[in-house]
C-alpha positions, 0 to 999 in steps of 0.5 A: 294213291291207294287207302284202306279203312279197316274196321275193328270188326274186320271189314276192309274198304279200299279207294284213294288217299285224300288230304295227309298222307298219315295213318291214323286209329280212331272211332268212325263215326258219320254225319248225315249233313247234305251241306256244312262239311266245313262246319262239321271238320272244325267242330272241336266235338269230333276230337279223336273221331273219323267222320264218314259224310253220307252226303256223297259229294263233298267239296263242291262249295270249297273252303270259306275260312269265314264259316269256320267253327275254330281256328283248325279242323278236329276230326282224326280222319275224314272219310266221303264217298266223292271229293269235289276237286274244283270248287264253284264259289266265289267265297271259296278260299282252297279246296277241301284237299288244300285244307286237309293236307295243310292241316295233317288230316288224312283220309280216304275218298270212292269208298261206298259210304252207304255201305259204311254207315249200314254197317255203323247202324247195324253193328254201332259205332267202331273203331278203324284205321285208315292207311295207304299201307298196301302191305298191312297184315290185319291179325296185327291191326285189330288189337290195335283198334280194339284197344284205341279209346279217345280218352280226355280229349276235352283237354285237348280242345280247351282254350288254354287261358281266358279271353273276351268276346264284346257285345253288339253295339250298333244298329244298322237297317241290316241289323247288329255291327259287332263292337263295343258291349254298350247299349245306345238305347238313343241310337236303337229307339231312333232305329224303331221310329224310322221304318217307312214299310211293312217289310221294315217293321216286320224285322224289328222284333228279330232285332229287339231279341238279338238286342235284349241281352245288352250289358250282360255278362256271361261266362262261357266254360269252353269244353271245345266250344263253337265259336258260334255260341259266343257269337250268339251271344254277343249278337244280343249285346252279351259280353262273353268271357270264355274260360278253360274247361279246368277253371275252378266254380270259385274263379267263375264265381268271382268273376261276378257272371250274370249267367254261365254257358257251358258249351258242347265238347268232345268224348265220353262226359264221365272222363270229365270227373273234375269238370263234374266236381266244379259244376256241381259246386255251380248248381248249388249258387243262383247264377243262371246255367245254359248248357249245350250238348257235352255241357248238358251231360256234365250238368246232368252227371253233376247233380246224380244223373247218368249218361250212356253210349248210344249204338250210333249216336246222332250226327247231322242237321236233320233231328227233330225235337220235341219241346214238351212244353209246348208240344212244338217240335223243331228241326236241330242240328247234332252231334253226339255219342253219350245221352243222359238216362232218362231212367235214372233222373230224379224229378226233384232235381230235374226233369226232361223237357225235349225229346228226341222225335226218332227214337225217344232219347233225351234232348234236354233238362229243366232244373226243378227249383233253378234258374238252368236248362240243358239242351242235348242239341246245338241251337247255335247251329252252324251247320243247321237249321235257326229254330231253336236259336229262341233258347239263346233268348229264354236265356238271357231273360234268365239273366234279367229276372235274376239281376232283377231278384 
């Protein structure tokens, strides 16, 4: 079956029908991942965004409902230059266009996606139908694009009531069993003394890190959350209660958290002027704050800063960042459309600590006189490189130094 993807400014790509047959208005975006698709579709930041892959075959490795970052898939459309019809994995539970379909995603595959994106890049971000409509009339469709706005749509992805995610418990020579949120310092000190090679000694200061956070309680306000996050968590010993974007300071407050994490989410941050309220009320106690991606906005938007729209915004697994602290620079996993200004921050309140390899945006916050950082990028991954999965422990020292004040 025929489909069409027309974009706001006119331009009409025509292929074939994959996934939903459903017509849909939302903002394109792309994603430069060579692997994680389904990653990228159960991302909960993608709400109200048809993703267009650069990679141009997707599918192959099929659906693995292991690897998902939520229960369903987020995108309004996806869009890929080839759609692998045969899976070659023995972890594959369905093929991508099972997944699709089952979930009511449309889409539109022998599109030149190459194409697409030079166009994205040299225009900036646009809004598109995709359609099997063969008869549309395009004088009627552009208003219509022209008009379309992805709105609040963190309400949209949101947990709808709290809930609890425990810990790591045990120790095995493979590392972490997740369980019960209780330490056995016996078990792990007899896990240390029972390496009888180098290659097993080696691995221990990586489970010592995955441990430290043992007994800590952290309080995970999820604006479209991946699940990844409070998995990193609770792979360090952390009990992790998640609550919905709308829950007030006071009620994470008497919840008696060791540290608070807000997690990534969908749109523009400013939509979220009652989240900004309840964090700015967050920022004046002394509990720890870690917050990624949309997370690191709201902070930012709470305390005075300002954000804007980027032309194209950062989507893929490849960013470098730099931390300028140390000089160091790691490969990260990304994103997103909105970036903090940099220009209009005050230093007494923060100050930049990434930045952005390529183009020199922001990447990250450290609070000047507080227990909290931000980051612009996903350390938590999934798809994506494991560098900057060492912040999951800055923060948990966090945590420490201030149950130990």
């Amino acid at each position: 079956m025929k489909a069409f993807l027309i974009l706001e400014d006119g331009t009409v790509f025509e292929g074939y029908h994959i996934g939903a047959v459903r017509e849909v208005v939302s903002e394109i975006v792309f994603n430069t991942s060579m692997a994680g698709y389904l990653e990228v579709l159960t991302d909960p930041s993608y709400a109200g965004q048809a993703v267009c892959m650069t990679y141009p075959l997707i599918g192959n490795y099929g659906v693995c409902h292991e690897d998902m970052e939520s229960k369903q898939p987020w995108p309004d459309g996806f869009i890929v230059r080839e759609l692998s019809a045969v899976p070659s994995n023995f972890r594959s539970d369905e093929t991508i266009q099972s997944f699709l379909e089952r979930h009511g995603v449309p889409g539109i595959a022998g599109i030149d996606t190459r194409a697409l994106v030079k166009l994205l890049r040299e225009k900036g971000t646009m809004n598109g139908m995709i359609t099997t409509n063969e008869q549309f009339r395009i004088e009627s469709i552009l208003p219509k694009l022209k008009e379309y706005r992805t709105g609040r749509v963190v309400e949209k992805v949101t947990c709808k009531e709290p809930y609890v995610i425990e810990g790591t418990k045990e120790l095995s020579e493979n590392g972490p069993i997740s369980g019960s949120s209780h330490f056995d310092a016996e078990q792990y000190a007899r896990f240390m003394e029972s390496g009888k090679t180098e290659g097993e000694r080696e691995k221990r200061p990586s489970l010592v890190r995955e441990l430290n956070g043992a007994g800590m309680r952290v309080a995970l306000l999820d604006f479209g959350a991946k699940d990844n996050i409070a998995h990193s968590l609770a792979q360090r010993g952390c009990q992790v209660m998640i609550y919905p974007a709308g829950t007030t300071a006071q009620e994470i407050i008497a919840s008696k958290p060791d540290g608070i994490m807000l997690s990534n989410g969908p749109g523009d941050p400013k939509e979220c002027t009652e989240v900004i309220a309840e964090l700015a009320k967050l920022y004046e106690t002394d509990f720890p704050i870690f917050g990624i991606c949309l997370g690191h906005q709201l902070m930012a938007l709470a305390t005075g800063a300002d954000t804007f729209k980027m032309k194209y915004g950062h989507r893929g697994g490849n960013h470098p960042v730099k931390d300028l602290a140390t000089g160091r620079v790691y490969i990260t996993s990304q994103n997103h459309g909105y970036v903090v200004d940099m220009d209009k921050l005050d230093a007494r309140v923060a100050v930049p600590a990434f930045v952005n390899v390529n183009d020199g945006t922001n990447e990250g916050l450290s609070y000047t006189g507080k227990r909290i950082f931000t980051v612009q990028y996903h350390p938590e991954a999934c798809a994506g490189p494991q560098d900057s999965a060492y912040l999951f422990d800055r923060f948990i020292k966090m945590m420490e130094e201030y149950k130990n004040a």
